[in-house]
Structures are given as structure tokens and as C-alpha cells.
N, CA, C and O atoms as a printed pandas DataFrame, in Angstrom:
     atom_number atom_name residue_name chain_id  residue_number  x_coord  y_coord  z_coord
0              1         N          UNK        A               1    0.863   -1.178    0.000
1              2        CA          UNK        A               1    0.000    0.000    0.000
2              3         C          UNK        A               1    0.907    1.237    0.000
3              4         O          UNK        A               1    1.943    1.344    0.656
4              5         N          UNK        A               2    0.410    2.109   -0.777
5              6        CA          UNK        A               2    1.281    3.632   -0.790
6              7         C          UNK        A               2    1.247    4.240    0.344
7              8         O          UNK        A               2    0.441    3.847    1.188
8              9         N          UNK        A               3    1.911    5.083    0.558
9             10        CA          UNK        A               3    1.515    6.351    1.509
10            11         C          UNK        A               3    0.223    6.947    1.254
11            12         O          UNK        A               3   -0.731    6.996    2.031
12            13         N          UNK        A               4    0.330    7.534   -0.295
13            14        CA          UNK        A               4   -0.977    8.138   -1.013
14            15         C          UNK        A               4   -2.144    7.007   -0.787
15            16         O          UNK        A               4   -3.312    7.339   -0.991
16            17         N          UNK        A               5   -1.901    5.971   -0.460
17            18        CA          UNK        A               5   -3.340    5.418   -0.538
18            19         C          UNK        A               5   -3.724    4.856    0.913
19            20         O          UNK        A               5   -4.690    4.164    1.234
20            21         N          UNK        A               6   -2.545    5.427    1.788
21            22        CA          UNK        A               6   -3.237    5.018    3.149
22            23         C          UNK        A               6   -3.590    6.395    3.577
23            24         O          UNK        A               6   -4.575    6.559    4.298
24            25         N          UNK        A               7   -2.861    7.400    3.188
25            26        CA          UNK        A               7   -3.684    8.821    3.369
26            27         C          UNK        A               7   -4.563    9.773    2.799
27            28         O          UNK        A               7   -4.703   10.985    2.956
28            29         N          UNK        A               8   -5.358    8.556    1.797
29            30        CA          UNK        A               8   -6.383    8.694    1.527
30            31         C          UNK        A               8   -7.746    8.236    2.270
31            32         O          UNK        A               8   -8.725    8.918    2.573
32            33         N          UNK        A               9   -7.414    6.458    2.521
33            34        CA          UNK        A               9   -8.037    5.985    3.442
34            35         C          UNK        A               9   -8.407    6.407    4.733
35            36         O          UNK        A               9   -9.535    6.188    5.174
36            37         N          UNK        A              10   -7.501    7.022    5.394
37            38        CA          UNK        A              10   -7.460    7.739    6.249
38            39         C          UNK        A              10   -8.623    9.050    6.084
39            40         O          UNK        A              10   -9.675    9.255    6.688
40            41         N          UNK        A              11   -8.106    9.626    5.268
41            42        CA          UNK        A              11   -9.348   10.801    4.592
42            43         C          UNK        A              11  -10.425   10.395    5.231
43            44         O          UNK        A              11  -10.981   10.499    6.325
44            45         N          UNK        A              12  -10.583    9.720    3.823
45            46        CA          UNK        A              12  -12.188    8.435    4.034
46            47         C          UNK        A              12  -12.597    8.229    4.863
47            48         O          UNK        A              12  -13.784    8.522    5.013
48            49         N          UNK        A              13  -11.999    7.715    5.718
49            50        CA          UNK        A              13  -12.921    7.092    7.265
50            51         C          UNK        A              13  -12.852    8.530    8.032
51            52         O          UNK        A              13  -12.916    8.381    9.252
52            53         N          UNK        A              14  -12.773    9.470    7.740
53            54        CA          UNK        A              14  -13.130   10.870    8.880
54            55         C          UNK        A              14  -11.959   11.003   10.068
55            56         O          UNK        A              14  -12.203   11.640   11.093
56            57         N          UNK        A              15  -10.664   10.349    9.849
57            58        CA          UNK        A              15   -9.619   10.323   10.402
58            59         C          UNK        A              15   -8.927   11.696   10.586
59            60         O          UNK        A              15   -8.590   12.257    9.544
60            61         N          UNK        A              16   -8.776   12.058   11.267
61            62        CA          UNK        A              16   -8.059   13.442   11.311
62            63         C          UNK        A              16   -6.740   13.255   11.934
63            64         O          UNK        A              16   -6.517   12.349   12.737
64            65         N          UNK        A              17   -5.413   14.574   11.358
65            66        CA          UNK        A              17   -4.498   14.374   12.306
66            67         C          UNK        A              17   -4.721   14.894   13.831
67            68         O          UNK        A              17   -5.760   15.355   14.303
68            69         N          UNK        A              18   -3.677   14.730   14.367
69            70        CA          UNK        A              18   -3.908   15.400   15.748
70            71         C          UNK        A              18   -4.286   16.591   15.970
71            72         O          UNK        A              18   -4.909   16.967   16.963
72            73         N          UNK        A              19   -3.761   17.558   14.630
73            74        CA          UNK        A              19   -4.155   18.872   14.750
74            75         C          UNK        A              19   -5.353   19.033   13.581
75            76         O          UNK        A              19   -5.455   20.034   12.872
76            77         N          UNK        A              20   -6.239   17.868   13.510
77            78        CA          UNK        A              20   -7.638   18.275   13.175
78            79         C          UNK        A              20   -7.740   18.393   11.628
79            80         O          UNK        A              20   -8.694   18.766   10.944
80            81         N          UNK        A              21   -6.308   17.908   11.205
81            82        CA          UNK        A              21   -6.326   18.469    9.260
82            83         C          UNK        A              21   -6.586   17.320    8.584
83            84         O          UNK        A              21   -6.622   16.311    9.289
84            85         N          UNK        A              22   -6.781   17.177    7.396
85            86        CA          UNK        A              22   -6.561   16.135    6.236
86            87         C          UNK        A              22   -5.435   15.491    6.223
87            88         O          UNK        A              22   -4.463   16.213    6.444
88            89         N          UNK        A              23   -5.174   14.191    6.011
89            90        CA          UNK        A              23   -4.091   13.304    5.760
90            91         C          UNK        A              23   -3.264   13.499    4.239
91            92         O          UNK        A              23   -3.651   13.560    3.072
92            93         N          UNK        A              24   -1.895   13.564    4.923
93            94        CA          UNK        A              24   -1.219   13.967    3.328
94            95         C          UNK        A              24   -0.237   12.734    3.484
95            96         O          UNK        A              24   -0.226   11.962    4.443
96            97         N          UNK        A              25    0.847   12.673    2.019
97            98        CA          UNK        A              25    1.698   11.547    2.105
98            99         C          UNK        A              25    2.742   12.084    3.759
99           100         O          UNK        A              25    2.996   11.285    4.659
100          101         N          UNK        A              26    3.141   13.460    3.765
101          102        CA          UNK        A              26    4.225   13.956    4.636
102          103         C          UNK        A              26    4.262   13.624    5.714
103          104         O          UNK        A              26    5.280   13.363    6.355
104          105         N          UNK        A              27    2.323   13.553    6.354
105          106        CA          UNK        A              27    1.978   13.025    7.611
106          107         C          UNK        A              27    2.042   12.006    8.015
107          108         O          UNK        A              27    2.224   11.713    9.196
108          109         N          UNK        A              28    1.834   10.893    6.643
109          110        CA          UNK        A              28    2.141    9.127    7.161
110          111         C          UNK        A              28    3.398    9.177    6.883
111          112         O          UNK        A              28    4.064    8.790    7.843
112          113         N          UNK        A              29    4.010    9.478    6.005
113          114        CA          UNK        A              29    5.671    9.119    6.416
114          115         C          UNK        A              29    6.549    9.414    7.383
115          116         O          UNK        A              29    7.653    8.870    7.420
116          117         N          UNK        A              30    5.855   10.983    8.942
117          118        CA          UNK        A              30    6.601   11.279    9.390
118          119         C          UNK        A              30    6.038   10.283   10.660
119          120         O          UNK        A              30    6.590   10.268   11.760
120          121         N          UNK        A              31    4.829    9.443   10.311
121          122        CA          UNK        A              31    3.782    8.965   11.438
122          123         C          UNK        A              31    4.736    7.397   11.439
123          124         O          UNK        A              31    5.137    6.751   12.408
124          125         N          UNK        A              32    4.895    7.116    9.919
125          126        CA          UNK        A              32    5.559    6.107   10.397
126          127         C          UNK        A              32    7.342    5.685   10.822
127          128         O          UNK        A              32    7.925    4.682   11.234
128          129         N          UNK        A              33    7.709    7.029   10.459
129          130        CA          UNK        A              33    9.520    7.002   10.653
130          131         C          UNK        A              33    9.192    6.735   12.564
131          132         O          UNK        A              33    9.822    6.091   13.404
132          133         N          UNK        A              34    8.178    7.406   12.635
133          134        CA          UNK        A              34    8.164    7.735   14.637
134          135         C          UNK        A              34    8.333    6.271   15.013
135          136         O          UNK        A              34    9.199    5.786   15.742
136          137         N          UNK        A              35    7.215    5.588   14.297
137          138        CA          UNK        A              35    6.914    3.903   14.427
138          139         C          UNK        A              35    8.393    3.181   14.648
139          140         O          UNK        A              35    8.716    2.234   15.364
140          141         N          UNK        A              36    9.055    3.902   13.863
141          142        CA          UNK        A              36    9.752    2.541   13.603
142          143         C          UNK        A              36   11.190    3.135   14.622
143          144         O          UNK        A              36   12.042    2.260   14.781
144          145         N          UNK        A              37   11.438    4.231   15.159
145          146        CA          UNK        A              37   12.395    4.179   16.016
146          147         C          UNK        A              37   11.910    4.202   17.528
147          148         O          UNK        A              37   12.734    4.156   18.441
């Protein structure tokens, strides 16, 4: 799955970031670098 298509999904289901915005690629890639250290 892309970035673009999990932060779309995200969109979709009414997911917001923490600060209440739309999901972009910048936000899952910085959501998942956090993940992984």
C-alpha cells in the first residue's frame, strides 16, 4: 500500500491528524519514521 493510498483511506474514514487536518503523504511518512524508532 502507498503512503498516497493510506492517506487517503485515512481521509475516508473521517480520520483526522492530531491537529484536526486532512491526511497527506508527509503526515504518514513522518507517522511512520516515529513507528519505527
Amino acid at each position: 500500500m502507498t503512503l498516497r493510498a493510506i492517506a487517503d483511506e485515512l481521509n475516508a474514514r473521517g480520520i483526522q491528524t492530531r491537529r484536526g487536518a486532512n491526511w497527506h503523504v508527509s503526515n504518514v511518512r513522518n507517522l511512520l519514521e516515529r513507528l519505527e524508532s
